[in-house]
C-alpha positions as CSV (number, residue, x, y, z in Angstrom):
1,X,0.0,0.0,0.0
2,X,0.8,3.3,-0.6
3,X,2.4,5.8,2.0
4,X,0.0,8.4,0.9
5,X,-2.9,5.8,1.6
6,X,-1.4,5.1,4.9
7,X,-1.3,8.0,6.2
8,X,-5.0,8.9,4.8
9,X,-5.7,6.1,6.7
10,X,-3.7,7.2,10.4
11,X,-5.8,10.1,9.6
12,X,-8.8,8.6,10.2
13,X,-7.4,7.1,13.0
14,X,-7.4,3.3,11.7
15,X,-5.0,0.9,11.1
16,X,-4.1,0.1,7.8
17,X,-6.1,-2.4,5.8
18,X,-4.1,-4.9,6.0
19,X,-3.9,-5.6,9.4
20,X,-7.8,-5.5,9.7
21,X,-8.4,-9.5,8.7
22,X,-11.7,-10.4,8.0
23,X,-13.0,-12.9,11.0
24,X,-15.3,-15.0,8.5
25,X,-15.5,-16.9,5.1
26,X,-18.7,-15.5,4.4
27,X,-18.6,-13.7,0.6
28,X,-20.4,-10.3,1.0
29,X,-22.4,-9.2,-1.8
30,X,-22.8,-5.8,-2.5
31,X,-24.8,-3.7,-5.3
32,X,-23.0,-0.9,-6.5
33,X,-24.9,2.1,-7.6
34,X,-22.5,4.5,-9.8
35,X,-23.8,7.5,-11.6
36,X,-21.2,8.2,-14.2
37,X,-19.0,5.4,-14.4
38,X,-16.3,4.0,-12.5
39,X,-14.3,6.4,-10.6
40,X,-11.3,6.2,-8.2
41,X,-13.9,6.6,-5.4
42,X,-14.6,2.8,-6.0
43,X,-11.0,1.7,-6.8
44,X,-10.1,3.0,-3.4
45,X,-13.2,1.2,-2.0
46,X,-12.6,-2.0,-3.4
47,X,-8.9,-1.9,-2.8
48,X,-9.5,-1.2,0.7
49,X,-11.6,-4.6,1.1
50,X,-9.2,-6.5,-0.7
51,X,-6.1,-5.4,1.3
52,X,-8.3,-6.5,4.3
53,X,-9.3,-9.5,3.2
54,X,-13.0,-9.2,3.0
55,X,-14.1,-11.4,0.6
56,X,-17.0,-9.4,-1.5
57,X,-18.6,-10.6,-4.8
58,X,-19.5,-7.2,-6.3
59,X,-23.0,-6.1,-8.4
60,X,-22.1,-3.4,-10.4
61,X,-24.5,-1.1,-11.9
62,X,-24.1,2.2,-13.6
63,X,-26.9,4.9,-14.1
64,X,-25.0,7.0,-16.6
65,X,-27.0,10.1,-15.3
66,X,-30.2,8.6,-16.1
67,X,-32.2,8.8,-13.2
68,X,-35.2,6.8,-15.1
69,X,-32.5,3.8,-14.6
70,X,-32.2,4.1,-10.9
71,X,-36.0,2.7,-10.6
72,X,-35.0,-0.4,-12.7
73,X,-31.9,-0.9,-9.6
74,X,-34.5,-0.3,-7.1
75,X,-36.3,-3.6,-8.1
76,X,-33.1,-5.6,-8.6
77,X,-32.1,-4.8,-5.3
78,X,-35.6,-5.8,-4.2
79,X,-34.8,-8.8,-5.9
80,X,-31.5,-9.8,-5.1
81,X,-31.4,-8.7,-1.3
82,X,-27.7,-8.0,-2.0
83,X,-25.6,-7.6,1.6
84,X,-25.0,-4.2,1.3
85,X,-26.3,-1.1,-1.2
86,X,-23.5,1.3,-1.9
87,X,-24.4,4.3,-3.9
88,X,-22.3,7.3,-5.2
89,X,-23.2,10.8,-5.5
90,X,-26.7,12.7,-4.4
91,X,-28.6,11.8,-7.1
92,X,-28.3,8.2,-7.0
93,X,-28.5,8.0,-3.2
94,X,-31.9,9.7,-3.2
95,X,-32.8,7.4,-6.3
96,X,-32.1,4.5,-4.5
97,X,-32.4,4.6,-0.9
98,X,-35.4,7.9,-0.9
99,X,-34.9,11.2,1.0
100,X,-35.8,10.4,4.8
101,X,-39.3,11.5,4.6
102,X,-40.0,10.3,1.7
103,X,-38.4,6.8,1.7
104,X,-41.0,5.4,-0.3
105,X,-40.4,3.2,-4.1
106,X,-36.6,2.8,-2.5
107,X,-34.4,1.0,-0.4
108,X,-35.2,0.4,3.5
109,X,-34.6,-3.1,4.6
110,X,-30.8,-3.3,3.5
111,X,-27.8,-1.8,5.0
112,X,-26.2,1.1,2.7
113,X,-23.1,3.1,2.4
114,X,-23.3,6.3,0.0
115,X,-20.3,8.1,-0.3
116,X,-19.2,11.7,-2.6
117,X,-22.5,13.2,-1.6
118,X,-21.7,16.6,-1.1
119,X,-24.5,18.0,1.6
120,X,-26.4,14.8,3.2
121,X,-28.3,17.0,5.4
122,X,-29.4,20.0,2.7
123,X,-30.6,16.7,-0.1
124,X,-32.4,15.0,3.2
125,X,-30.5,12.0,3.2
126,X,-29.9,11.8,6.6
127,X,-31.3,14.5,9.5
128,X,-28.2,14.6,11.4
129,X,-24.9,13.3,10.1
130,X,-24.0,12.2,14.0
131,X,-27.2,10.0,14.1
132,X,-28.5,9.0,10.6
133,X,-31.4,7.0,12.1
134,X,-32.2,5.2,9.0
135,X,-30.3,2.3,7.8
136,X,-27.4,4.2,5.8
137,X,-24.4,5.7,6.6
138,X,-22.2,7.3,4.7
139,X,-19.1,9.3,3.6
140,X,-19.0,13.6,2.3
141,X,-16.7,14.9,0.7
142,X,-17.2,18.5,0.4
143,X,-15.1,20.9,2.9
144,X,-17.4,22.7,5.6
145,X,-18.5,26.1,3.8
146,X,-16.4,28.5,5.8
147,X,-13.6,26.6,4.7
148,X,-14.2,26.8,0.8
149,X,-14.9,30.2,1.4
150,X,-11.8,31.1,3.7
151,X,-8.9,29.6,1.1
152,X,-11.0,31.5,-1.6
153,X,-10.2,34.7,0.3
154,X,-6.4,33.2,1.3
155,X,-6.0,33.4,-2.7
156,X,-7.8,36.5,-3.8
157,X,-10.4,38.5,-1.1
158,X,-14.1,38.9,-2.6
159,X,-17.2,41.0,-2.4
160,X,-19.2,39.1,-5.1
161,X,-19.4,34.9,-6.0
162,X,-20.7,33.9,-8.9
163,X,-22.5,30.7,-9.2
164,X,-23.7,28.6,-12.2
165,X,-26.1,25.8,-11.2
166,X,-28.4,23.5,-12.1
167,X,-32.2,24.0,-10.8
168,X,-33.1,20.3,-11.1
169,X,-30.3,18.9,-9.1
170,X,-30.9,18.4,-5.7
171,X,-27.7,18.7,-4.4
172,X,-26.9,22.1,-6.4
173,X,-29.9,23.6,-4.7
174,X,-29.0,22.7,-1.6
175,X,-25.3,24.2,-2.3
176,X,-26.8,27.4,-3.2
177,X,-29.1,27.6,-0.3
178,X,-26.1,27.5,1.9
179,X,-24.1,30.3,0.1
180,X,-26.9,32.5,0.2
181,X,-27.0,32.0,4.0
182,X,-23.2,32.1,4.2
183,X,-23.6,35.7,1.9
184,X,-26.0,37.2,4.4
185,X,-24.3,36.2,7.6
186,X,-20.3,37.4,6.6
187,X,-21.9,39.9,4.3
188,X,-20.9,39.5,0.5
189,X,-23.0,39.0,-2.2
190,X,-24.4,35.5,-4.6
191,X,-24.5,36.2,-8.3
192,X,-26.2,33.2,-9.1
193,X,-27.3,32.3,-12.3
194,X,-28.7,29.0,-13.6
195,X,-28.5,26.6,-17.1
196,X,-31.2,26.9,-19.1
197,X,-33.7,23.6,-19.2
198,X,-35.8,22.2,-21.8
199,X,-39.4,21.8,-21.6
200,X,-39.0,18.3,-19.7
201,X,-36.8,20.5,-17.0
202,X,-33.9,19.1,-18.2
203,X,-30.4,21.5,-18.5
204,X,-29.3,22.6,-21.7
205,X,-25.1,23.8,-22.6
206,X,-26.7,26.5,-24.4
207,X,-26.5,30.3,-23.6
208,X,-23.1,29.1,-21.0
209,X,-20.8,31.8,-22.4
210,X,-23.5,34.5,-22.0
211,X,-24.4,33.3,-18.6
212,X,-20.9,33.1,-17.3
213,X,-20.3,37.1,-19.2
214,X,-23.8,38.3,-17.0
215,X,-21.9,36.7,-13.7
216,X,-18.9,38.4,-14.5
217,X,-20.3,42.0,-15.5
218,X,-22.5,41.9,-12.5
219,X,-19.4,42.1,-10.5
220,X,-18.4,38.5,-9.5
221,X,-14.6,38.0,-8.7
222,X,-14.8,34.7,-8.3
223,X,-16.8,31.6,-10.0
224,X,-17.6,28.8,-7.8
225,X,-17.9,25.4,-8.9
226,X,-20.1,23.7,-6.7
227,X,-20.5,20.0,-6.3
228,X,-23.1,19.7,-9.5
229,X,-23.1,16.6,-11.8
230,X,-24.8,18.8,-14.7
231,X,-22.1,21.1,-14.0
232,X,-18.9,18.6,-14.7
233,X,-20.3,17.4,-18.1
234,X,-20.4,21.4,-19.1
235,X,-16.6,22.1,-17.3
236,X,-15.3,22.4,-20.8
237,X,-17.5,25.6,-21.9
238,X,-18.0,26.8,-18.2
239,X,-13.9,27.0,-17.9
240,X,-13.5,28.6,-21.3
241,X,-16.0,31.0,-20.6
242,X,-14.5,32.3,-17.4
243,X,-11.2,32.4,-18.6
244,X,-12.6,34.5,-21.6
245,X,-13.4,36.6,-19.1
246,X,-10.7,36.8,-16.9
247,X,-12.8,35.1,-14.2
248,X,-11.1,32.9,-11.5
249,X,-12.7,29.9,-10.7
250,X,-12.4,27.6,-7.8
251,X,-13.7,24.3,-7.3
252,X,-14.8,21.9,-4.1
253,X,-14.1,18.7,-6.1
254,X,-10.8,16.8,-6.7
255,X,-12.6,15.2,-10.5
256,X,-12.9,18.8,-11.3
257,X,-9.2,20.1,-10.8
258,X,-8.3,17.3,-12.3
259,X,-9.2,17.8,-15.7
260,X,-6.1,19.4,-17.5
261,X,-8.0,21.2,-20.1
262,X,-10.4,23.0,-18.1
263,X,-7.8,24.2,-16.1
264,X,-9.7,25.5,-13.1
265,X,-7.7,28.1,-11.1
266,X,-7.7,26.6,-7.1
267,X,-9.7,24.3,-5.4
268,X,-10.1,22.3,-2.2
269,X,-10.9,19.1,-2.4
270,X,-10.7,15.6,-0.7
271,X,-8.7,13.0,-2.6
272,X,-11.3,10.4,-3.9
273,X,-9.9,7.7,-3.5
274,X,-9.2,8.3,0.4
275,X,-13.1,8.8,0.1
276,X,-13.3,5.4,-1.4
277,X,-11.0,3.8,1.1
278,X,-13.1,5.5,4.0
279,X,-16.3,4.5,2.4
280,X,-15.4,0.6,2.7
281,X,-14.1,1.2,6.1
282,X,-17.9,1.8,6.9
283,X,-18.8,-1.0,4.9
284,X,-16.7,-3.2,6.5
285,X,-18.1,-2.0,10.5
286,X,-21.3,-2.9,8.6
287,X,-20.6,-6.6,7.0
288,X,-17.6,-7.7,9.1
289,X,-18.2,-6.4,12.9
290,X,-22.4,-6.0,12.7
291,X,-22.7,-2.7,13.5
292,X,-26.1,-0.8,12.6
293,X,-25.8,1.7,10.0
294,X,-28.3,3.8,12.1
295,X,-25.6,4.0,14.7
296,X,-22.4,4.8,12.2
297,X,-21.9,9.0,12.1
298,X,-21.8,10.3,8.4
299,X,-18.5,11.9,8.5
300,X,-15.6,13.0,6.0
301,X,-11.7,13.1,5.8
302,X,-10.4,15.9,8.0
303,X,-7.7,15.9,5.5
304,X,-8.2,18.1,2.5
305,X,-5.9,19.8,-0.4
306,X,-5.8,23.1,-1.6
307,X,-4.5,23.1,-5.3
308,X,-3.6,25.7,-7.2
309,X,-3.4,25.0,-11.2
310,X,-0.3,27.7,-11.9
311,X,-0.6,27.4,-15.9
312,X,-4.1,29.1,-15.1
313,X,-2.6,31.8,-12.6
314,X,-0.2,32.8,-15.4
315,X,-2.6,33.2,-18.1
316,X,-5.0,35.2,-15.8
317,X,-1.8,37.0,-14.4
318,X,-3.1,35.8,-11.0
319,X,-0.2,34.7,-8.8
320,X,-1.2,32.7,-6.0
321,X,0.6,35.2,-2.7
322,X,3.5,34.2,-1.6
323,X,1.5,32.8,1.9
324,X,-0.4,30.1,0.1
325,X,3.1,28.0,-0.7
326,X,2.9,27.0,3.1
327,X,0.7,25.2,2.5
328,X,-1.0,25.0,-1.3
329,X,-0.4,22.2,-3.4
330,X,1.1,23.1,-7.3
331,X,0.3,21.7,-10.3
């Protein structure tokens, strides 16, 4: 294993996988729920379990951002009364296992794990991440919102956030509920605007360079990427329209600084597939030592990263201050 892994693992405070042997022979079975594809969320999950030696036969199943797909899982679930449900992302967690008052047409009477759901309280996945009182626990991966907000102002100080979001996402509604709280309470201002949708509701990629120019001529120093699934398949145009306009962007999601071409500016993130790794560490409480999910807190890696892409500093002529190399990460 990995030193990095390790010690994302001491972090925790756990031991490393490997010297957590499974106690049985049993072969857990559990139904993964994925909403665009495989990711290194579930490589570090799986790896986890194997370097422990829990045996697991896996059911993989991937939505590919069809939500009409997640009632199809719902019944094979039924069906197969898998071990455990795991589920990534807000959007398939609420298709499969339900909100908590409104649990009905999904999954009650198996054990899950969800993991890169960004606010489990704000979609109503769980009332209180300490006590989930349902049978599911899970793993966030968004940094506490004073946090985003205080390495945005470690970079560049603001007045003015832009936002671009999608209406029909759960989770980006939530998001934007808690900046406009966070706006009124330290005083600064949302410029929020959101994709356009067909008829159906559904978000279209037109109009995103004239969206992103109204954020930015409204006086927004900053775009903020939010934790939006709509939002990712768009980073292309949403990048190239802020850097058209001299907009620095900044990003809560590691999949999001990672892509190379849409060279967001900063970002802080939690590494993926340390969420993956701390994901099965909850599946395994579950499967291997019989704890209730009910009684497992939702929590999230205390560890994050703040990135900084520098070939986007330069061609904004945005140098990170020299404070930030204390503790930023360059790429």
């Amino acid at each position: 294993m990995q030193r990095r892994d390790v010690m994302a693992l001491a972090s925790w405070g756990l031991a490393e996988p490997g010297t957590l042997l499974a106690q049985t022979n049993k072969k857990y079975r559990i139904y993964m729920v994925t909403w665009r594809g495989h990711t290194l969320v579930e490589k570090g999950f799986q790896d986890y379990l194997a370097a422990s030696q829990t045996p697991v036969e896996y059911i993989v199943r991937d939505a590919g951002q069809d939500p009409r797909l997640l009632a199809e899982f719902v019944d094979e679930i039924s069906s197969l009364k898998p071990d455990l449900v795991y589920t990534w992302g807000t959007s398939a967690t609420l298709g499969i296992l339900g909100a908590y008052d409104k649990p009905q047409s999904a999954i009650v009477d198996i054990p899950a794990v969800f993991t890169l759901v960004a606010s489990p309280v704000g979609a109503k996945i769980v009332k209180d991440l300490n006590k989930p009182n349902r049978n599911v626990t899970g793993v966030y991966h968004v940094a506490p919102l004073n946090s985003q907000l205080d390495a945005i102002r470690s970079y560049r100080p603001f007045t003015k956030l832009g936002v671009l979001y999608n209406r029909a996402e759960q989770n980006s509604v939530a998001m934007l509920q808690q900046l406009r709280e966070a706006a009124k309470a330290q005083g600064f201002q949302v410029i929020e605007k959101t994709f356009k949708q067909n008829n159906a509701g559904k978000p279209l990629s037109e109009g995103i360079h004239e969206l992103v120019g109204e954020i930015k001529a409204a006086g927004a120093q900053w775009l903020y990427l939010g934790a939006d699934s709509y939002l990712f398949t768009q980073l292309g145009l949403v990048a190239a329209a802020a850097h058209a306009q001299a907009l620095p962007t900044f990003a809560i999601t590691e999949a999001v600084m990672n892509d190379e071409q849409a060279g967001v500016l900063a970002g802080l993130v939690s590494k993926y597939y340390s969420i993956g790794q701390f994901t099965a560490y909850k599946a395994k409480q579950i499967l291997v030592s019989g704890e209730l999910p009910n009684t497992i807190p939702v929590e999230t890696l205390q560890k994050r990263a703040f990135i900084v892409r520098m070939d986007t500093a330069k061609r904004l002529k945005l140098l990170p201050p020299i404070s930030l190399f204390n503790f930023a990460e360059f790429v």
